[in-house]
N, C-alpha and C positions, 0 to 999 in steps of 0.2 A: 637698646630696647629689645625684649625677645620678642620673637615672630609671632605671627599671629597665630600659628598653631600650637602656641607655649611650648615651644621642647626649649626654647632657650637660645635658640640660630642666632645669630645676628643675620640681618639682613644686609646687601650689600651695600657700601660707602657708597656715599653720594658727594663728588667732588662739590668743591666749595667754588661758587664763581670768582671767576677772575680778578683780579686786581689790577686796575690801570694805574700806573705808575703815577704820582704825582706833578702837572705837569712845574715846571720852573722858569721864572722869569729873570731876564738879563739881571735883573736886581738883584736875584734871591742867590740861593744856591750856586747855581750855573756861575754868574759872577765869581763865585769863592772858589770854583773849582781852578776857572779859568787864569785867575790870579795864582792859584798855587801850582797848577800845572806852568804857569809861564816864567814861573820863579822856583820850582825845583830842581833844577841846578843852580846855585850861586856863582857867581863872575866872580874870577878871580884879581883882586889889587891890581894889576896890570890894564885888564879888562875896564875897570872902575875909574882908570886912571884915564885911558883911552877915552870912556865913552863921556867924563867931564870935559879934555879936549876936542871933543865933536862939538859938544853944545856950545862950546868959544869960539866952535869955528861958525857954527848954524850949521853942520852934519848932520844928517836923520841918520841914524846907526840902524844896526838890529837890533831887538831886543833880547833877552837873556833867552827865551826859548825857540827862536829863532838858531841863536848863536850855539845851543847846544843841541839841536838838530843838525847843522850844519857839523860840526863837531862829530858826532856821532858818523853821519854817511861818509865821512873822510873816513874814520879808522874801518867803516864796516868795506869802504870800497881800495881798502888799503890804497890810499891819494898819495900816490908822490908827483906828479905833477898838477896842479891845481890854478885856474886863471880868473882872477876875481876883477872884472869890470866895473869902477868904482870903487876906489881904493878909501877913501873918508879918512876918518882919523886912525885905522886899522884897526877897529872892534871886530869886523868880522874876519879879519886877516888872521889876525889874537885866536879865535874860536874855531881857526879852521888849521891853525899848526896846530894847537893842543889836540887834535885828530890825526895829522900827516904820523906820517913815521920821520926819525930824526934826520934822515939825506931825502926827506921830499922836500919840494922848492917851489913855493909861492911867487905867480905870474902877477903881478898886481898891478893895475892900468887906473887912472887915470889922468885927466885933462889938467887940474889944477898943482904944479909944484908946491904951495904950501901943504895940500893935503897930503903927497908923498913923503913931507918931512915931519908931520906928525906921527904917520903912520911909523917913519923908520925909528922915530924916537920911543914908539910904543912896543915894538917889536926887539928895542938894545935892551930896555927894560926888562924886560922877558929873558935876553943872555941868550935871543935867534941869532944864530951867525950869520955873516951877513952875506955869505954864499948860497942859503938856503932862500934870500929876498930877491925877485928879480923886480927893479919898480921901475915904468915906465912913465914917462910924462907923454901923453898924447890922446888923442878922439882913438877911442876903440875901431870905431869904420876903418882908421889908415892902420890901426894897431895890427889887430886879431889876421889881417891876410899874411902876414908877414911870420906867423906863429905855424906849428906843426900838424896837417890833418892830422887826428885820432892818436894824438898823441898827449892826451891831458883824458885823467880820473874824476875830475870837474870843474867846473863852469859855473860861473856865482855871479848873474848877473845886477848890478844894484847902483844902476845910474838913472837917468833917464830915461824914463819909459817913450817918451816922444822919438828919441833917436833912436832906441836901442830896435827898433821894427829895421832897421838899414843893414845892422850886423846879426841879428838873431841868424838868421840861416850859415852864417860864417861862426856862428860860438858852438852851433849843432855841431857843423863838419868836426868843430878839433876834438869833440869824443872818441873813446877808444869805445868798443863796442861793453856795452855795461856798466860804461860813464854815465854821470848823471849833470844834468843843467838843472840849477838853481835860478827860480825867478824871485827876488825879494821886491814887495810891495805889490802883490797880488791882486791883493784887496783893495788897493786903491782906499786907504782913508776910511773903508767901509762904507764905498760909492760903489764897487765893481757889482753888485749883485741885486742893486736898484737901475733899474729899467731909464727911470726916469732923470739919473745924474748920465748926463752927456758932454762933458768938460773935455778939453784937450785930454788933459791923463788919463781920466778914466776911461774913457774911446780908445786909446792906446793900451792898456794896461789890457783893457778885454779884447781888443787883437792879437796882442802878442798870447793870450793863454789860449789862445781859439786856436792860435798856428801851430803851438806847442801841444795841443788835446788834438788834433785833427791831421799829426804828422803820422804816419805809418812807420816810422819808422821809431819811437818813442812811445814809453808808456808813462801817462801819467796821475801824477795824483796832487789836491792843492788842499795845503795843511793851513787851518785860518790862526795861527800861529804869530804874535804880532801883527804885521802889516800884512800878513800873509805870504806864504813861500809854495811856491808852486814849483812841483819836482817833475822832470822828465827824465828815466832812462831810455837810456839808446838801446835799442834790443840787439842781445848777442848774435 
């Protein structure tokens, strides 16, 4: 429109008010995203086959984008040596070689020998050599003292949140500096971040990420990711 003196001016823009984003409800959007982000990677046949031998066993696995997070900070932290606490039917075992380099060597602990021999049935599948497995039957507490300070790229902790408060400061030590410790089940069920669920686990679950956020000597960050995985690096 010309100015009020007609020569013709425009006069100057007047921004347009703001636009608040739409907000989105668990239901709407948000949901869709969440679903495709946690399934933008596909499990590979092996992976698939893994994580049907979890649910014959009653194994809570990770989930596919859990599994390729995990996946991802092994190749970005070049992992050859890696100690996964809670071995299951080896779905995350599965997600975390498809990161390693081909002579890095999975520590993988747990208490139950049937779960060790799915895992290794999951892992010949795959054509892992089986020098590349190192599997333990035993409680992480008597395990992890016996393992090498600072001498593991990472730490995938995914047992027992009730016990794992005994060894957490023994899975920090085996960091090399710019190692990372993985917490799987964070979230607790999607209990940890109400106030008001005060359950054995959940009480636990929010200890152990209070020791891991409040160490000085780790930075961290918790990705709501599946069950949730809570990252700490060890600062170089």
């Amino acid at each position: 429109m010309p100015g009020a003196s007609g020569s013709g001016a425009q006069g100057p823009a007047v921004p347009a008010p703001a636009r608040r984003a739409p907000a989105t409800s668990a239901s709407g959007s948000k949901a869709g995203s969440w679903q495709y982000a946690e399934h933008f990677v596909p499990e590979s046949e092996a992976v698939e086959r893994a994580r049907t031998r979890a649910r014959e066993l009653g194994i809570a696995a990770v989930g596919n984008g859990a599994g390729a997070l995990l996946q991802t900070l092994c190749a970005a932290v070049d992992a050859r040596a890696v100690v996964e606490v809670g071995t299951g039917a080896g779905v995350s075992g599965l997600w975390m070689l498809g990161g390693m380099p081909r002579d890095g060597v999975l520590t993988t602990i747990d208490a139950e020998a049937e779960h060790l021999r799915a895992a290794r049935t999951a892992f010949a599948e795959l054509g892992v050599r089986s020098g590349r497995i190192r599997g333990i039957t035993g409680r992480a507490v008597d395990v992890l003292p016996r393992l090498t300070e600072g001498g593991y790229d990472l730490v995938l902790l995914d047992a027992d949140p009730i016990g794992t408060a005994a060894y957490l400061e023994r899975a920090v030590r085996l960091l090399r500096p710019g190692g990372v410790v993985a917490l799987h089940g964070a979230l607790s069920a999607d209990r940890a971040g109400d106030p008001a669920q005060r359950d054995p686990v959940t009480t636990a679950v929010r200890e152990l990420s209070r020791a891991l956020r409040s160490s000085p000597d780790l930075l961290p960050a918790l990705v709501p990711s599946g069950e949730g995985l809570l990252l700490a690096a060890r600062r170089r």
